[in-house]
N, C-alpha and C positions, 0 to 999 in steps of 0.2 A: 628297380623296375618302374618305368615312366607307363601313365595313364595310356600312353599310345601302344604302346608293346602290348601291355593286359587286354586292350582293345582290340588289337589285330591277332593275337591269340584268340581270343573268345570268337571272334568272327569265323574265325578258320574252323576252330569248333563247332560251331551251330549249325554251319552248311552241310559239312559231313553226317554230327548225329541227327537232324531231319533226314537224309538219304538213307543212313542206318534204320530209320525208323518205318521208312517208306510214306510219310506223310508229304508228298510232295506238294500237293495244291492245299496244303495247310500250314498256317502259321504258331510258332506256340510264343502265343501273347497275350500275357494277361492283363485286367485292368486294375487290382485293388492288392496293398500291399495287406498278405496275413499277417495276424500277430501273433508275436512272440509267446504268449501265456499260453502253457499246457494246462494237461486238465488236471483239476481240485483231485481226485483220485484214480487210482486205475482201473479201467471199465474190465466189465468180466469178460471172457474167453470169446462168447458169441454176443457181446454187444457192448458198447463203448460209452463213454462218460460223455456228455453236452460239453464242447468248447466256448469259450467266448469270443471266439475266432468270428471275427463279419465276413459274412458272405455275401461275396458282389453281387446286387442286383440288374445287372444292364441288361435286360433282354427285352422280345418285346412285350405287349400288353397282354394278347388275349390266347386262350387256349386252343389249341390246333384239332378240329372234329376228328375223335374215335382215340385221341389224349387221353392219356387220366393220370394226370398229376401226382406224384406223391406227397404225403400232404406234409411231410413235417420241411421238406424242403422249400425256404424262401422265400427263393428267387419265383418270379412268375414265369410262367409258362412261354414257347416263344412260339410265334404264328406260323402255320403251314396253310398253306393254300390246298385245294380237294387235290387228290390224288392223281397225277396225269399217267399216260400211258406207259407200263414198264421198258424199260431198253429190249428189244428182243434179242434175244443171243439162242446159238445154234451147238449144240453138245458135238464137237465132232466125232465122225463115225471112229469103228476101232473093233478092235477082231479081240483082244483079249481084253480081259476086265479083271483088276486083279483082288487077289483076295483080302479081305477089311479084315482079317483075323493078324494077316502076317504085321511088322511093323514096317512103317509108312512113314515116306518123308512126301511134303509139298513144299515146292519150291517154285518159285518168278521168273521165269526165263522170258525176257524180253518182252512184257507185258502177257505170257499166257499163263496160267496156271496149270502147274505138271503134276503130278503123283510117281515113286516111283519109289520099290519096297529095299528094303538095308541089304540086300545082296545086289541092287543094283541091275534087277530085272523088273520086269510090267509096267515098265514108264507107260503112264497116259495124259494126254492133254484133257484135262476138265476144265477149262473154259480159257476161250479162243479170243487172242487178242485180233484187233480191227483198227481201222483209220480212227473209228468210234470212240471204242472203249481198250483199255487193257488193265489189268488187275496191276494195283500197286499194293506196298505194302506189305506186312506179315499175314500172310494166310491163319486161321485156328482152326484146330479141328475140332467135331462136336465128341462127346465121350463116347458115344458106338462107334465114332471113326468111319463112317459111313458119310459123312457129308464134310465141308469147310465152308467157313465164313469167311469171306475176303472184299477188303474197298474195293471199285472198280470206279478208275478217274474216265468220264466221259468229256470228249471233244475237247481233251485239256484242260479242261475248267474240274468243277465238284464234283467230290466220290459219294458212290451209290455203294451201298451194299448188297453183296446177292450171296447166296447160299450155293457150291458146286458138290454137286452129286457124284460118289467114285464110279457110280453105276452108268452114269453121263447126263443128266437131266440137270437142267440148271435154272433156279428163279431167283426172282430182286426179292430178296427180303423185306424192303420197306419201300414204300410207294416212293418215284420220283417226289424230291421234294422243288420248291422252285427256288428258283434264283438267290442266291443269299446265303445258303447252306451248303457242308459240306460233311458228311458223313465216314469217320477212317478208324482205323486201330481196333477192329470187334475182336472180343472176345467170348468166346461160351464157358457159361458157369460148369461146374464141375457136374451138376447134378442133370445138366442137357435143357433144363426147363428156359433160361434165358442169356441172351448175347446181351454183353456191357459194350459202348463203344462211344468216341469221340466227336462229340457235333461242333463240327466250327462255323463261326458267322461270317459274312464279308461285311462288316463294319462300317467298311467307307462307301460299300456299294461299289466297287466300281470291277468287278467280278474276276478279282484275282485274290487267294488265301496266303494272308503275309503275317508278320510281326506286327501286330497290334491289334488283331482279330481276338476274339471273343470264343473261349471251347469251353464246352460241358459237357459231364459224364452222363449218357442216357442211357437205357435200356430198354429193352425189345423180346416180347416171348418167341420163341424159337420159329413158332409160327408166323410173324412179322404181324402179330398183335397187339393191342397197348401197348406203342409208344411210350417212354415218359420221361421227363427229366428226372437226374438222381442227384446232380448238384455241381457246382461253379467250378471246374477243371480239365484234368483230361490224364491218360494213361491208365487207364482201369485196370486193376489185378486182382483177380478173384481168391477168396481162401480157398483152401481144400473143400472146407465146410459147406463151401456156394453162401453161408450166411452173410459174410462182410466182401467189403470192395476199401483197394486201398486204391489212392489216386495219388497227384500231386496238383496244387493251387495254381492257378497263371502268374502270379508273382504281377511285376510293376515293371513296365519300361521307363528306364531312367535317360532324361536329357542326353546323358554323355554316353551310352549304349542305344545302340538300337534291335536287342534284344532282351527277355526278359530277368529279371532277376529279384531276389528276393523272398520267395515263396516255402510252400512247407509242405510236407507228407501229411494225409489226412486217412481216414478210417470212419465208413461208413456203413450200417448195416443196409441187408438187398430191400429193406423194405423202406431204404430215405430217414432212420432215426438214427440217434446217437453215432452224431458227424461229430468227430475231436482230432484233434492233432498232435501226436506224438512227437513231430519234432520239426525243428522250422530251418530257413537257411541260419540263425543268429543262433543256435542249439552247436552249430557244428562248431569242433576245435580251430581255435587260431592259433595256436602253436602245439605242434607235436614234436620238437624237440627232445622232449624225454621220451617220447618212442622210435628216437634215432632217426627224425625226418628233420633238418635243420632249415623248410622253406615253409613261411606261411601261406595256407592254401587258399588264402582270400576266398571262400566258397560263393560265387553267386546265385544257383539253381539248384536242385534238389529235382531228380527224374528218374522213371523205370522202375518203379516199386514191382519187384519179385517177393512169391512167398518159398518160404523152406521150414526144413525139420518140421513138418508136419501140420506146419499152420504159425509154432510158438515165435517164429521169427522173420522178418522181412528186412531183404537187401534193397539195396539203391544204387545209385552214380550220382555225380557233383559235378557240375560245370566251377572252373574258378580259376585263378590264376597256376594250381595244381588239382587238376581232377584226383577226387579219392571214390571208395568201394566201399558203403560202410553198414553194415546191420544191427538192427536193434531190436528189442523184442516188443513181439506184434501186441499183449496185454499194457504193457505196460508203458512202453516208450523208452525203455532207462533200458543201461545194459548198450550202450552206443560204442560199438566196435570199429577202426578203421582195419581194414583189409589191405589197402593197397594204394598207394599214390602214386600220380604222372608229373611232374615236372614242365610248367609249359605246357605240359598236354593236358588229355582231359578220357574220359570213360564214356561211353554210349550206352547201347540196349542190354540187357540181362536176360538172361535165363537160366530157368532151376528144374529138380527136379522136386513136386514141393511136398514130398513125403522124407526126402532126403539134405542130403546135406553140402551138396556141390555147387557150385554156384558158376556159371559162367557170362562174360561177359566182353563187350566191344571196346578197345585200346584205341589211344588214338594219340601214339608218340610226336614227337617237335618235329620228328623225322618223316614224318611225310608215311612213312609205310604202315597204314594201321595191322594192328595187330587182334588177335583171339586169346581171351587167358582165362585159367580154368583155377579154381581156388577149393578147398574144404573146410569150412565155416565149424568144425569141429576140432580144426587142432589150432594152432596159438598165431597170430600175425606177428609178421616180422618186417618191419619197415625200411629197412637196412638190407634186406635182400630177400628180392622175391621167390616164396618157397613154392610155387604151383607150375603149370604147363604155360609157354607163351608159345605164340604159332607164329610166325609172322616175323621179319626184320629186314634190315639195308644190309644188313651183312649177306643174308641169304638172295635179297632179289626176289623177296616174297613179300605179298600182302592177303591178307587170312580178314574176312566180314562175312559180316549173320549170323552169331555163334548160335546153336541149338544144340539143347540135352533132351536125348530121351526122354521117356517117361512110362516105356515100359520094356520089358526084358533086361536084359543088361544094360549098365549105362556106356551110351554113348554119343560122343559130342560130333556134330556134325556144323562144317564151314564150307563159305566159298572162299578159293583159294586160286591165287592169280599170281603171274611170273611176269613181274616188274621191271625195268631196267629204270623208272622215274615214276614212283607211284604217283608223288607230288602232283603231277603233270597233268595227270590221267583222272578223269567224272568218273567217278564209280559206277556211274550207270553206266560208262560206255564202256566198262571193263569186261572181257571175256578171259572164262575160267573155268574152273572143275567143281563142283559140288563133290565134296569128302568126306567120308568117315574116319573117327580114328576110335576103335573098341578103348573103353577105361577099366581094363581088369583089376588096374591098381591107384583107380581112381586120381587124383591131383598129380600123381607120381606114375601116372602111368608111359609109359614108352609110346612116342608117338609114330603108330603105324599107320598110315593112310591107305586107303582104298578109294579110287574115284568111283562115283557111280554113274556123274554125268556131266557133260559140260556144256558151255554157253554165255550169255549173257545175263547168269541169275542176281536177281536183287532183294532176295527173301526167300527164308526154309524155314519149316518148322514138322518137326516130329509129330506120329501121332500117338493116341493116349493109351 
């Protein structure tokens, strides 16, 4: 395999899983390579051992008014200008409102933000895309499932965060910021009290979000309160507990890539202490041969930290010369499982349900047609042939993206789901498709029945809690 091949792979990769991930006017590019050395011993259950991992300080100098810094982190603070006028947006009208008890899926159609309950009735639009703005990205819901937190990319350039109300009422959770920033990927802690999410910088200034921009994990109380940084990354995944946040580092742009690589999974309590790193890209196996996989997966990235089984475990994906699926446990770091490898391809986004033990996540075959595949992190890997659900292939004339589990009632995994004749061909944002259920009564083994609930131009779903 020549430098150039691994090259034009990997490109082909990063374009997709950004689209997957819905961070369009953001780049994931890091500036300082993590190091290798894990921690002296293994941190306890809600709070983690001190690394000796450096954490990049690029930011800017001074603290941004109504900030408040956490103190065990680093890096300094980076500048916000006072707070300018919020985007106004308009709830549109709607005769029925549906009920927050039933379960609820939110999904992206075409830049608007929909709701719409697992029998496939009470669609509503909760915020309205415009020439302005339109919601990119994964929607999260908050734990009363009453509200969602969603990026909203304005005038094509940086995303805002706002908060959409199922009732219809909809605010910016954090004040316009200016120029230079770009705000994506919220998440709400389990416990309601605050949203984790993604700050990226324009680095070069020159006000487009690329590869070699600058992201860190921040946070924000539900009320769009203190602001603050949490630390030098991005992709926040909250435990069950709401105590810890796991992330992943920017890794390093190397000469011969023009994306990043390098980087490692990291573990931080909600309160900025005992920041350590369980496992890094140089941690992952170079030869699994004796697990019946005969290609080294040259791994370059490390992304999409999910948690499971109750908190004691977090899954991932690999960018590399073969994308793999791998979890390890959330105390300790050791216990490093592969799940699943691509060949030439590579894996995207995750989702769990994180009391449980299923793990689903984004395929992204040599063949052009991505794929949905669903795993049970409780029975045994098998390298040599894949034992779970895949959605998606050339044989069929299908392509299956956004996978989402449940997370409450019975499990079930929900995708959008598109009739391809040349998936290769085709921007996933310009694809039109069906948002689908398919019920998991027998979990990884379950028989896949689909049910559409809607269709469109969706580019992100996510279940509510």
């Amino acid at each position: 395999m020549t430098k150039f091949r691994v090259k034009g792979i990997f490109f082909g990769l990063i374009a997709v899983l950004i689209l997957s991930l819905g961070l369009a006017a953001c780049g994931d590019s890091p500036t300082a390579t993590p190091s290798a050395t894990s921690p002296s011993a293994p941190p306890a259950t809600t709070a983690a051992v001190t690394t000796t991992q450096a954490v990049p300080t690029t930011a800017p100098a001074t603290t941004p008014a109504g900030v408040s810094p956490i103190p065990t982190v680093t890096a300094p603070a980076v500048t916000t200008a006072p707070p300018t006028t919020a985007v106004a947006t308009t709830a549109p009208a709607t005769t029925t409102a549906p009920a927050t008890t039933a379960t609820m899926l939110a999904y992206i159609d075409a830049g608007n933000l929909n709701i719409i309950d697992s029998n496939g009735n009470n669609k509503k639009t909760v915020f309205t895309a415009n020439g302005q703005q339109v919601a990119t990205g994964r929607p999260d819901w908050s734990p009363d499932n009453k509200n969602l937190v969603v990026a909203v990319q304005l005038n094509g350039g940086a995303n805002q965060l706002f908060v959409a109300g199922v009732s219809g009422e909809t605010r910016q959770l954090i004040p316009t910021q200016p120029g230079g920033t770009s705000d994506s990927d919220p998440k709400w802690s389990p416990d309601g009290k605050t949203v984790a999410f993604t700050r990226t910088f324009d680095n070069d200034k020159n006000g487009k979000f690329e590869p070699g921009d600058q992201h860190e994990v921040w946070l924000v109380d539900q009320d769009g309160q203190n602001p603050r940084k949490l630390a030098t990354g991005q992709q926040a995944s909250w435990a069950p507990d709401s105590k810890r946040i796991a992330y992943v580092t920017n890794g390093t742009i190397k000469p011969d890539l023009a994306a990043p690589q390098d980087n490692a999974l990291h573990l931080i309590n909600s309160q900025g202490r005992n920041d350590w790193e369980p496992v890094n890209v140089s941690k992952i196996p170079t030869d699994l041969s004796d697990k019946g996989y005969p290609f080294g997966p040259s791994t370059l990235f490390l992304q999409y930290p999910t948690w499971l089984d109750g908190g004691k475990t977090i899954g991932f994906t690999t960018i590399g010369h073969s994308g793999l699926v791998i979890t390890i446990n959330s105390s300790t770091g050791k216990d490093l499982t592969v799940w699943d490898t691509q060949y030439e391809g590579g894996f995207g986004a995750t989702d769990s349900i994180a009391k449980g033990t299923l793990l689903t996540y984004q395929a992204f075959p040599p063949s052009g047609y991505s794929t949905v595949r669903l795993i049970d992190i409780s029975g045994t890997p098998n390298l040599e042939k894949f034992g779970g659900l895949n959605i998606g292939s050339p044989q069929e004339k299908v392509v299956a993206l956004y996978p989402a589990l449940s997370g409450s009632g019975s499990a079930t995994l929900a995708y959008f789901k598109v009739n391809s004749s040349d998936a290769t061909a085709t921007d996933p944002k310009q694809l039109n498709g069906s948002l689908v259920v398919v019920p998991l009564a027998n979990g990884a083994n379950s028989t896949v029945q689909e049910k559409e609930l809607a269709t469109g131009n969706i580019q992100a779903i996510a279940w509510s809690k």
